[in-house]
N, C-alpha and C positions, 0 to 999 in steps of 0.2 A: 504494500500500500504506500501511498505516499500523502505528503502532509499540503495541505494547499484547498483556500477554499473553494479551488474550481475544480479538485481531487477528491480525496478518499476522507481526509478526518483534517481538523485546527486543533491546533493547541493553546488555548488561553494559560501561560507561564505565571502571570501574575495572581489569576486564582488555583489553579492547578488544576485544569478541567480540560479533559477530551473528548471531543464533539464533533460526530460523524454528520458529513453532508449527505444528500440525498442518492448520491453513487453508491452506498454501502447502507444494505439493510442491515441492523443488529437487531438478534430477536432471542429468544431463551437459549437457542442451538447454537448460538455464536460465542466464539472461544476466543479471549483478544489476549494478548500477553500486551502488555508494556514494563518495558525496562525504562527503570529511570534513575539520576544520583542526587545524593541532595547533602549538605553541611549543613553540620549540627557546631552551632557557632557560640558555644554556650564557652568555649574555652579557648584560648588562642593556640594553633596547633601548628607542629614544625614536622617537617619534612626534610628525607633524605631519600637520594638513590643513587645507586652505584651499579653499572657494568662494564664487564670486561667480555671478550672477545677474542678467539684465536683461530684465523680461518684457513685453510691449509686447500689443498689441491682436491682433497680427497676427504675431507673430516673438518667440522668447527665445532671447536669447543667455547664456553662460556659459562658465565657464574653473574648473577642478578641480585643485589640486596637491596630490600624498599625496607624504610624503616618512617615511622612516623606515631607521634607520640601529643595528648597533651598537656598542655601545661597545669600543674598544681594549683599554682599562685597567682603567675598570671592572668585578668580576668577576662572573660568573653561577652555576651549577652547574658550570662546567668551571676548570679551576683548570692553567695553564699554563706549562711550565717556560720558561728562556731557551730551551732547546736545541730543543720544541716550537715555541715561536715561529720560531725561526731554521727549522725544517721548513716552516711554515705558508708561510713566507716566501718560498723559494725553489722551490715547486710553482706557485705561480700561480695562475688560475682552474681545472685540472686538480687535481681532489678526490679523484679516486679514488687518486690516488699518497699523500694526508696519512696515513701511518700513522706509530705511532711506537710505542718500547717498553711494553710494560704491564705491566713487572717493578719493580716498589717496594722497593726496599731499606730494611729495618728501621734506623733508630737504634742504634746501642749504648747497651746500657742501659735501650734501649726496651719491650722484655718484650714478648711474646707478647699478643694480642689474645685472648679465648678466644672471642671469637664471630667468628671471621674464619678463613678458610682460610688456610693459610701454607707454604710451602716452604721447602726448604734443596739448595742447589746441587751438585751433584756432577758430576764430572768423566767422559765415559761415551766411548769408544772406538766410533765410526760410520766404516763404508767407508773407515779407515785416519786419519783426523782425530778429535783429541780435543775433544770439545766439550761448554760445559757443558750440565746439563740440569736442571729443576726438577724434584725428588722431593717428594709429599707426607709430613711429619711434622707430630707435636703434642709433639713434643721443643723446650721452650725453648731448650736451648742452641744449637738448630741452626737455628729455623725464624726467618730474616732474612731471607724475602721473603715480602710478596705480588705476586700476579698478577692482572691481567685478560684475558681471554679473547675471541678472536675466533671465531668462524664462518667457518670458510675452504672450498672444495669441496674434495671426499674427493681425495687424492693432493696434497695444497698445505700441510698442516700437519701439523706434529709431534707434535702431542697427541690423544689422545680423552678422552673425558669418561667417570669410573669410579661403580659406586654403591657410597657409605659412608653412614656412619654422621654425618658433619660435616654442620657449619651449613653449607650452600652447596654449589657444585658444586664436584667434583674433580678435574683432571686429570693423568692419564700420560702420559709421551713414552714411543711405538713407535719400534722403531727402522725404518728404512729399509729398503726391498727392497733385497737386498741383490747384485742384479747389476744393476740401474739407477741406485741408490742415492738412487732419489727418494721424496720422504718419502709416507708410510701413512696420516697421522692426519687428520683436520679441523677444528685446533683449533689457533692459535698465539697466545703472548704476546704479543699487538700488538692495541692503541688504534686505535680511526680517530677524528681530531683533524676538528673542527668548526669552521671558520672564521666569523669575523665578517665580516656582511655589507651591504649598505646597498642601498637603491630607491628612485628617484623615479619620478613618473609626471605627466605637468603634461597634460592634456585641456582644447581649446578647441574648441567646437560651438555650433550653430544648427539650429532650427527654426520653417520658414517656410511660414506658410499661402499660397500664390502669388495661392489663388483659395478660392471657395467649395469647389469640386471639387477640388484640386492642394493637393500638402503635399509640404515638402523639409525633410530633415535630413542634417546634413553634421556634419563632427568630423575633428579630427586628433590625436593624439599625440606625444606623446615622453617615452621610455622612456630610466630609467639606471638598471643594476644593476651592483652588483662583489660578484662572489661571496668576494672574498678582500681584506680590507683591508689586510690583511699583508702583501700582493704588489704591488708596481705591475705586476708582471709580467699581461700580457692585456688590461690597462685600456683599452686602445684600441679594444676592442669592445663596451666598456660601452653607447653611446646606442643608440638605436635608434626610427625611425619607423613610427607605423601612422597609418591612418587609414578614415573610410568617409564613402558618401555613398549616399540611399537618396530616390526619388522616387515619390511615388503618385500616381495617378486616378483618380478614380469616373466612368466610360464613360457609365453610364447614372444620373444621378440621379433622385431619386423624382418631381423636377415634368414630368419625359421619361415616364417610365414607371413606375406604383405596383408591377406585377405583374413587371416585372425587372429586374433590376440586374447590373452589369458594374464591371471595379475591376481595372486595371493597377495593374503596380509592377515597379521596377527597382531594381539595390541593385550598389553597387561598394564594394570592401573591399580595403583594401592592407594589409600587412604587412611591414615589413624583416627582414630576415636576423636582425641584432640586439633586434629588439620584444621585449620581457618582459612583459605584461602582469601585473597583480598576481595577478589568477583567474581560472578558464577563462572564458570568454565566450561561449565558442560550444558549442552544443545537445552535448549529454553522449556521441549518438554519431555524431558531426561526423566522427571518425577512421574506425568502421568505414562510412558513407556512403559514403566517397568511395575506401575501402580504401587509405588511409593508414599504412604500417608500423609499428609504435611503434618500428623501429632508426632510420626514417629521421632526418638529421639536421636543422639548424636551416634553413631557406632562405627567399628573400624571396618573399611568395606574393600572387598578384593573386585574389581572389575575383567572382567576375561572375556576375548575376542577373538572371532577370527572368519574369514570372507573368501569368497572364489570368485571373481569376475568373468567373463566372457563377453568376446564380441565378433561379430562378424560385418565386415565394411559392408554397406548398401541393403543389410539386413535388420539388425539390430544388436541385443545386447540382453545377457542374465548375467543375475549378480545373487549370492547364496551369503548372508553371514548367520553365524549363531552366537551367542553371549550369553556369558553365565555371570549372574550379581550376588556376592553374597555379604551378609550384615551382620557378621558377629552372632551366627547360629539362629538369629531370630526369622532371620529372612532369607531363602535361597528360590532365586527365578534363573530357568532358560528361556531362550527368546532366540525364535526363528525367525526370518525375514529372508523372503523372495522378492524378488524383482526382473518383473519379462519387460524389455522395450522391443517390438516389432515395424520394422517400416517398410512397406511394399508397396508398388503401384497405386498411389496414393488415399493407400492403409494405410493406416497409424493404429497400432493398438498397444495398450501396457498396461500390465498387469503389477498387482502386489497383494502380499502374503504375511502379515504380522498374527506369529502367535506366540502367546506367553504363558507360564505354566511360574506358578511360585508356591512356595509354602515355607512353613516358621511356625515358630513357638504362639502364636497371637492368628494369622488367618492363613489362609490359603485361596488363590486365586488363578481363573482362568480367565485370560482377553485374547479375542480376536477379534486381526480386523482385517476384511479382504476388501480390494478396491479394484475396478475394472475399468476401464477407459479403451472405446473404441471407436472410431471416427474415418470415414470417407472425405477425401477433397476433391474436387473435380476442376480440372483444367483446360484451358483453350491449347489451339494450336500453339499460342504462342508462351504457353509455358508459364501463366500467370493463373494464380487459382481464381473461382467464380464461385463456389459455394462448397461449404465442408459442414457435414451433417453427423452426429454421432449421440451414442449413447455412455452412458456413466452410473455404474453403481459401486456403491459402498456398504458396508456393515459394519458394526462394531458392536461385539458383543461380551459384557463385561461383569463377569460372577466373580463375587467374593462372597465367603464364608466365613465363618470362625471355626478354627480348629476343634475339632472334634464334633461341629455341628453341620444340619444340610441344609438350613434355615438361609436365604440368600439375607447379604446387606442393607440397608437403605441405600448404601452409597453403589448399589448395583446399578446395570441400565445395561440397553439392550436396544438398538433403534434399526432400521432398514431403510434406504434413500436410495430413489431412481433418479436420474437427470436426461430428459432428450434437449437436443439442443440442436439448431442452424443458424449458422454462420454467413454472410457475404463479407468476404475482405473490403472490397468497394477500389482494387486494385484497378478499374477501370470503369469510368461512369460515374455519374453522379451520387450515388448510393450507397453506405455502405450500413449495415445493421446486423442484429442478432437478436436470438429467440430461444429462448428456453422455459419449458416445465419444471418441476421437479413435487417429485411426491415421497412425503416420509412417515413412517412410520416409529414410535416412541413406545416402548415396553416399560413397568418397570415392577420390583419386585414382588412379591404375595407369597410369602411364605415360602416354599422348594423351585418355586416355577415364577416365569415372569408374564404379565399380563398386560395385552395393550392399553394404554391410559392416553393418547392422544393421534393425533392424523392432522398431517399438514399438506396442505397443498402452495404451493408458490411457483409462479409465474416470473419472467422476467423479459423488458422488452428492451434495447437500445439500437442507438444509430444516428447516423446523418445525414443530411443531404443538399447539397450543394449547388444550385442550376446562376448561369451567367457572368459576365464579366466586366473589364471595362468600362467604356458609357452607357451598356445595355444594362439593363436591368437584373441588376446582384443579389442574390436570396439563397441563405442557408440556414437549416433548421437539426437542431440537434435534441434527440431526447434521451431519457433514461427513465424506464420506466417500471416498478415490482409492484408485486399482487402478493398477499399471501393470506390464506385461511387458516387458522387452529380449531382444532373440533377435539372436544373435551369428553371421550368415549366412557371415562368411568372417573367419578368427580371425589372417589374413596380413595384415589393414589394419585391426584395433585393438587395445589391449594391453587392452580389456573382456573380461567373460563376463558369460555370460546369468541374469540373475536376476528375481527378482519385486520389488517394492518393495509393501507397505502404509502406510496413512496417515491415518488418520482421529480425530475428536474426538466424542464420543454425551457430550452431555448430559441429564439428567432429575428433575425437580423433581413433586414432589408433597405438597399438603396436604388435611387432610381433619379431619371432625369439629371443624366452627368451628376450626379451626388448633389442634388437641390433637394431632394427625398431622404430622411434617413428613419429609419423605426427601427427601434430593438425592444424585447420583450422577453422577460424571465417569470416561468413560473416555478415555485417548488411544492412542493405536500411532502409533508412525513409527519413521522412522531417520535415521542421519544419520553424521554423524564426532563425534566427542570427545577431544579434546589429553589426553593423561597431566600430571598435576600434579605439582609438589614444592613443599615448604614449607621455607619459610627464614625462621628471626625475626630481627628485628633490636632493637637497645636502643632503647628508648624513657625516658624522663623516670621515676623510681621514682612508681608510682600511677598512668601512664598508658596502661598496656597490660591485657594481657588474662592473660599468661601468666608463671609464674615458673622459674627456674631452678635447680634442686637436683643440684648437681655430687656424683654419688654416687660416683663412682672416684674420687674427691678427684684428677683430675688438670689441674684447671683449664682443662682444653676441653671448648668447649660443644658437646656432639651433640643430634643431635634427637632422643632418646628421655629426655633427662634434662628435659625440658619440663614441665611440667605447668598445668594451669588453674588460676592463683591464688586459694587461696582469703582471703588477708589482701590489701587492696589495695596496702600501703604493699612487698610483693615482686611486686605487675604491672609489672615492665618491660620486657618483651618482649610484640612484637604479630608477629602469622604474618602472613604476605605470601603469596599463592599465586602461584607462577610456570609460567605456563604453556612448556610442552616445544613444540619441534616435531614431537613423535611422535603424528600424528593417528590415528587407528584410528574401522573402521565398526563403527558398534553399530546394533543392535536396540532402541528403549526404548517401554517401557509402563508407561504412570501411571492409578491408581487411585485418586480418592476419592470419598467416602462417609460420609454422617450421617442420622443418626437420631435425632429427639428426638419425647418420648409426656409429655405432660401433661396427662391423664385428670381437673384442673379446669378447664380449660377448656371440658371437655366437658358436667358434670355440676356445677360450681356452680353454687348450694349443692344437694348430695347428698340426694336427697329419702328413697333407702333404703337400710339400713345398709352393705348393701355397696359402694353407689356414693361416702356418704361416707369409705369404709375407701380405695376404691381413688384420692381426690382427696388421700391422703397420699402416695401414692408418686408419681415421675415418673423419666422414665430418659436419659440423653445420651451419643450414639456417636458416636466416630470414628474413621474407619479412613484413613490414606494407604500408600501402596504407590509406590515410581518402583524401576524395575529397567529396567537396562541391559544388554547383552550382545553381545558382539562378535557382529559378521552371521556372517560366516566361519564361526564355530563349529558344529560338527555338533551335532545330537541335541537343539539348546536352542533350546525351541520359545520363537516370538517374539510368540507372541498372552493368555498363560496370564499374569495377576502373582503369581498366588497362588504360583508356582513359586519359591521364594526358594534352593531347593539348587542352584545354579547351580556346577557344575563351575571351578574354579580356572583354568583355561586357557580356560575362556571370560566369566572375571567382569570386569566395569568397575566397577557399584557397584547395589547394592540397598541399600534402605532402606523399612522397612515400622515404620509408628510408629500403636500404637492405642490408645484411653483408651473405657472405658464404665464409666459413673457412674452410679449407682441414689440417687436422693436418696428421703430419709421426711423430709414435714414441711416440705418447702424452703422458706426465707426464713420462719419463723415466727418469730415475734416471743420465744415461750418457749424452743420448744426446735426441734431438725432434727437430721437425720444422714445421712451419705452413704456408700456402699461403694463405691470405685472401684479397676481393673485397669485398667492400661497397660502397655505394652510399645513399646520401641522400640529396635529392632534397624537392623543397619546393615554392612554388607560392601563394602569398597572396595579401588581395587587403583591401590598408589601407585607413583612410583619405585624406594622402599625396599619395598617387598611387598606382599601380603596383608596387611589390618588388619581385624579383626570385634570389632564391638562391640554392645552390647546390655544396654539397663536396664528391669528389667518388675521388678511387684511389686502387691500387694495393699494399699489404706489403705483402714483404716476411722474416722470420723470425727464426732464428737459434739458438740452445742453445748446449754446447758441455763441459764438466766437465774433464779436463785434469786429475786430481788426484781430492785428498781431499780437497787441497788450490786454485787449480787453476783452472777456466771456464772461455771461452767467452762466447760469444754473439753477432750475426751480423743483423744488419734491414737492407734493402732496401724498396725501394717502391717508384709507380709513384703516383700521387694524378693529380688532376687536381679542382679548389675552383673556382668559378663564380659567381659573382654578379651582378644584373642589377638593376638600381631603375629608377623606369618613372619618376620619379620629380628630381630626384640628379643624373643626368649624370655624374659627378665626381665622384660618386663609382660603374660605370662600371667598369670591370676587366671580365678577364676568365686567370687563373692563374694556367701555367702548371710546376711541381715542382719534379725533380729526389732527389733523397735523400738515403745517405749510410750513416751507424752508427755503426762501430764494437764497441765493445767492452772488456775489460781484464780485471779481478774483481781477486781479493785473498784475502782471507778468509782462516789464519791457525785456527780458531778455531772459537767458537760462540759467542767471546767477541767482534772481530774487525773484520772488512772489508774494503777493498781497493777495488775502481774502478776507473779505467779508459778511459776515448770515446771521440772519433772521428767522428765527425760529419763533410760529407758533402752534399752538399744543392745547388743547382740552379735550379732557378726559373725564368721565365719568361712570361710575358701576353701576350696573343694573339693579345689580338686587336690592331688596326692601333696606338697607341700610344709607343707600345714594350719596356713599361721597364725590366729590368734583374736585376736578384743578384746573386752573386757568392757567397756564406756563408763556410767558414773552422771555424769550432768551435774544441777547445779543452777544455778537463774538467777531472777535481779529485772531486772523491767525496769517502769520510770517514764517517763511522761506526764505535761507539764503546757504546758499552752495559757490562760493568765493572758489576761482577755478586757482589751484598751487603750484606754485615755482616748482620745476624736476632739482633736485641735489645733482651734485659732481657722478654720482653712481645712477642717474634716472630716475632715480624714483620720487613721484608727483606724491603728497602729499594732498589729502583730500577732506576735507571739514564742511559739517553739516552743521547750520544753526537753527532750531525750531521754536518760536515763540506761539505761546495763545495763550488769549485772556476771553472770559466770559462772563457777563452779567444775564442771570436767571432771576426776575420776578415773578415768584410764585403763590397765586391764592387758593390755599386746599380748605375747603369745607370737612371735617370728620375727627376720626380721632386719631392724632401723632402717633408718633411712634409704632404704630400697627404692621402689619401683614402687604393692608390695602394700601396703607400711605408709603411704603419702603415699593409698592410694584408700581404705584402710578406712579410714584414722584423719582425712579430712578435716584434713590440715594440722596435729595437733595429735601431740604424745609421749606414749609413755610415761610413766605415772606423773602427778603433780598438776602440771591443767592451771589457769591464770587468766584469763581474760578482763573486760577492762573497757573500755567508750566513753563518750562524754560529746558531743554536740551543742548548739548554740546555731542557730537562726534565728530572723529578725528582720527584718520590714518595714520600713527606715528612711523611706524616702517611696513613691510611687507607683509609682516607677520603679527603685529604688537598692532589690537586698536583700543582707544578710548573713548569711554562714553560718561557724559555726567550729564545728572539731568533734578531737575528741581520742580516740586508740586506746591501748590498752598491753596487753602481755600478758606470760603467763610461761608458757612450755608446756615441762614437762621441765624438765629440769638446762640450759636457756637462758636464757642473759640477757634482764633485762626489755625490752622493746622498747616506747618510749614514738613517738608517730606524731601529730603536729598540724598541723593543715591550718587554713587560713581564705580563706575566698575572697568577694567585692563581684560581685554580676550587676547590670545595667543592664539593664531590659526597657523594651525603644524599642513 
């Protein structure tokens, strides 16, 4: 597979999430491995490696030590009490006991954090013992702890997780059932403490040509790991030995025989009890091959191989290996493996043969699994194929028992799956696709015998197709297309039901009229799961966030609805975090997009009659996106429709439908042009804390007009209309309707300096039953000058930007300050006279060195001035 979103799967890094495109169904049957590495940066950690190398004509030897360890003392992100250490200390290599408290006790005098959750202790009467218990408040005098929070299973912790209105998660202590008197909740005030760790690995091997035919590679190990430096306690199982040794032959070389060939090999592999290896080494599913537990525990394991190849040119090829595994008496499996490749007159057939036989102290186990593959291609005279048609089956059939009994596993299974399939290359013509069925069947166990519990059928359709070129008319359309049904034959041996799955991607592309016509369109349908979100901000550096904080109960804790998007940089100190929940949920999703663009001179310049030049003024530009989501489950919401945006409350995850079309007159003319454009971008989504709908659309009209060389305006209008609803924060309801004019008059004698001048005005007012209003008159200069630089002795021009603007905002709002409504309508600014003024400085110091200083102030309201300077040096390498 590969990664890409016009591919097989994305990777979101930032939250750690992989998410398959519509090319790739995943369903129960699908088996994904991902490998991934990740630092645990709790401690600062050092590294070493060392090889050596001796390579000879005939033989190279070598010797590899990785060594990495970390530090005691030095700290990392985890930060460690004495009394932690003294924990770390006395657990030993056994980790899963390092817990320790995650109740923080405030300072006196420390004062409340307002962006931190905080509790205060109280004393609570449980099945006859008084014990304390962590209450949440945002009361200073009392909240003198924080918590951190574990994950415990349901019936092992005292707490659950509540939803408010606070920065972060919240929790309550339930009390205990109260005739067991064992606790209810899954969630306890306890850390799991992270030990520092150390690894060596020292590898000494060879490889030896014996002959022209014969090759040998040999290797041994030794392995030292302590998982706990804190503890001598375990340390005596730190080393540990592996080792392999692997022998080849070529039976038949080419000066014996050109038309066959033959190629033994044998391979021996030990393992100690204590081996640690640094990364897996062996094939990804080594484990389920050989039906391997993942409970079983650590043991000393002998691996034993050995294979027969054959081949014959222009025919095919067999290949025979057997392996025997063994674990330290508890477990011994052999494992045969066949494999036929046949190729004839455009036959393709290949076959395979996995069987495995194991037994041990604990179970014994039989798997097989045979796979067929056989296939027709059909060719032209000229040696190019046109359609290739074939069949595919597989089985896997997998009994496990426990010794001494005839009773199958749970963890048995048993399935049967057909595949037909046809093929077109599309090596010629416009065409190319493919078609496949497949039908499976699902067994699973009931006591001696296995019985079917499901039946699937799926479908799969793909292709493309291509027609035109040039200035004729260009069209290609790609799809990808799967079906699949589960039928749930007996509902006593799975906790499924039966449903249908869709999944497909139809894209289509077309230009026309020497490319005056372009239209592209994407649709997708699938399904999948989707984690429910919450947002937590945390402080950042003043100027380096996104978002600011306007404490409007003046109670000095910060919730999540007193948020908002900064509109002055010098109050971005807060950046949102998404946290994903482990509350996954199946949805339905369908995404749409969609454009459109007509530029009728492309077609007709220059416009030979009047009306053809009339219409080489106008040109038009669409966009339409659409992504809607919706729980599977839900009744009545159909899962193929995007234009459906009224999605029922009880069954919404998130839509978002965002569109702009633009009608330009004149565009990019040197005199004059003008644009009319409508957007809309709407959006419904369903968080932790609720229901939130939002939605900004509005009409701009737009003028540009070049009196001479120095002189242009510029005129905006436009209505907008901005709406917010939140199901939890009724105080940032609004629907906000907003007329808005902006001329403009800019002069520009030459390309050093520029002068502008604007006029802005603005009324707004909300709909709903509360009707506040603003009347906004802004005036503003804003200044340009790019002074061209003398070249140095060495050429290099020196280059300096100067940017000045000043603003005067009279603002009259009707409602109440400081609110929700008044920070959306008034963009950040007060009642009453508003000031704004900046000042920038850039400047090329050399090639690589630039500088930039730059100066804000303002006065908005009966607020103090707020003066803001920044300077900062970039080095561009």
């Amino acid at each position: 597979m590969r990664c890409g979103l016009d591919d097989d799967y994305i990777i979101d890094y930032n939250l750690g999430e992989l998410s398959f495109t519509p090319r790739r169904l995943i369903s129960k049957d699908s088996r994904i491995i991902v490998e991934f590495e990740y630092a645990v940066q709790a401690y600062l950690r050092s590294t070493m490696v060392a090889n050596l190398e001796r390579q000879g004509a005939r033989s190279r030897y070598y010797f590899n030590a990785y060594s990495e360890q970390d530090s005691k003392n030095a700290g990392g992100a985890q930060d460690l009490s004495p009394a932690q250490r003294q924990r770390l200390a006395g657990v030993g290599d056994d980790l899963r006991n390092a817990y320790a408290s995650g109740i923080d006790t405030l300072a006196p005098g420390a004062g409340a954090d307002p962006g931190r959750v905080l509790y205060k202790s109280v004393d609570t009467l449980a099945c006859g013992i008084v014990t304390p218990v962590l209450v949440y408040t945002v009361n200073p005098d009392s909240a003198r702890y924080a918590a951190r929070f574990t994950e415990v299973p349901m019936g092992q912790g005292n707490y659950v997780q509540v939803q408010t209105a606070a920065n972060g998660r919240v929790f309550r202590w339930v009390a205990p059932d109260p005739l067991s008197c064992q606790p209810a909740g899954n969630y306890e005030p306890v850390v799991r403490l992270v030990a520092p760790e150390s690894r060596q690995l020292f590898a000494a091997g060879t490889a030896l040509a014996l002959s022209k035919n014969s090759a040998l590679e040999a290797e041994v190990a030794l392995s030292n790991r302590d998982l706990n430096r804190f503890s001598p306690l375990g340390d005596a199982d730190n080393a540990g030995l592996g080792g392999f040794f692997a022998l080849r032959q070529t039976l038949l070389p080419a000066a014996v025989s050109r038309a066959w060939g033959a190629q033994a090999s044998a391979a021996y592999e030990f393992a100690g009890r204590r081996f640690a290896a640094l990364n897996p080494y062996r094939p990804a599913e080594f484990a389920r091959d050989w039906n391997i537990g993942v409970a079983d525990s650590a043991a000393t394991e002998h691996w034993l191989r050995g294979g027969l190849a054959v081949q014959r040119e222009g025919w095919g090829s067999f290949r025979y290996d057997f392996g025997s595994f063994l674990r330290q008496s508890r477990y011994d499996g052999a494992r045969h493996t066949a494999q036929l490749r046949w190729q004839r007159n455009g036959f393709d057939a290949s076959a395979e043969m996995n069987v495995l036989n194991t037994g041990g102290t604990v179970e014994r186990t039989r798997f097989a699994r045979p796979k067929v593959d056989l296939s027709k291609t059909f060719i032209n005279a000229e040696k190019k194929a046109l359609l290739k048609i074939g069949v595919y089956g597989e089985r896997e059939r997998n009994e496990r028992r426990y010794s001494g009994s005839d009773t199958l596993q749970l963890a048995s299974f048993w399935y049967d799956l057909g595949r037909l399939y046809c093929q077109m290359p599309g090596e010629r013509g416009p065409w190319k696709w493919g078609v496949s069925w497949m039908h499976r069947n699902d067994f699973a166990p009931r006591g001696q015998e296995f019985q079917q519990n499901t039946a699937v059928d799926e479908a799969n359709l793909n292709g493309a197709w291509v027609s035109g070129s040039g200035a004729k008319a260009a069209q290609s359309l790609s799809w990808v297309l799967a079906w699949r049904q589960l039928r749930v034959l007996d509902a006593e041996l799975t906790p499924l039901e039966s449903q249908q799955t869709y999944l497909g991607r139809v894209d289509y592309t077309a230009t026309a009229w020497k490319n005056a016509l372009a239209f592209t369109t994407g649709y997708e349908l699938g399904s999948g799961q989707t984690p429910r979100l919450e947002y937590n901000y945390l402080r950042v550096n003043p100027g380096e966030g996104q978002y600011a904080w306007v404490d409007r109960n003046r109670d000095s804790i910060l919730q999540v609805d007193e948020m908002e998007l900064a509109v002055f940089q010098d109050q971005a100190g807060y950046v949102r975090v998404a946290v994903t929940t482990p509350d996954y949920q199946r949805t339905n999703n369908v995404t749409l997009n969609q454009s459109l663009r007509f530029e009728p001179r492309l077609l007709w310049s220059p416009g030979k009659i009047r009306w053809q030049r009339l219409a080489t003024l106008f040109s038009t530009q669409s966009n339409l996106q659409i992504n809607r989501r919706v729980l599977a489950l839900a009744s009545g919401e159909p899962a193929w429709n995007p234009f459906d945006l009224a999605v029922a409350d009880t069954a919404l995850v998130a839509v978002s439908a965002v569109s702009r079309h633009v009608l330009y007159v004149n565009r990019a003319d040197p005199v004059w042009d003008a644009s009319l454009a409508y957007s809309d971008n709407q959006s419904r989504t369903a968080l932790t804390t609720g229901l939130e709908r939002r939605r900004l659309a509005g009409w701009t009209l737009h003028g540009r007009v070049n009196f001479n060389r120095a002189w242009s305006g510029e005129f905006d209008t436009g209505l907008g209309r901005r709406e917010n609803d939140s199901q939890l924060f009724n105080a940032r309801d609004y629907t906000i309707r907003t007329w808005k004019a902006a001329p403009q008059l800019s002069w520009q004698p030459g390309r050093a300096f520029r002068l502008a001048v604007t006029y802005t005005w603005q009324n707004s007012r909300n709909l709903l039953p509360s009707a506040e209003t603003s009347s906004q008159n802004d005036w503003s200069a804003e200044l340009t000058w790019n002074p061209p630089g003398r070249p140095n002795p060495a050429g290099f021009r020196a280059v300096t930007s100067l940017r000045a603007k000043a603003t005067y905002a009279r603002i009259a709002y009707t409602g109440i300050p400081n609110s929700a409504i008044a920070y959306a309508m008034l963009d950040g600014l007060q009642d009453g006279r508003n000031f704004l003024w900046n000042l920038s400085l850039d400047r090329q110091l050399s090639r690589a060195v630039q500088l930039s200083l730059n100066y804000e102030g303002r006065k908005t309201g009966d607020n103090r001035v707020v003066h803001v300077g920044r300077a900062q040096v970039r080095a561009v390498f």
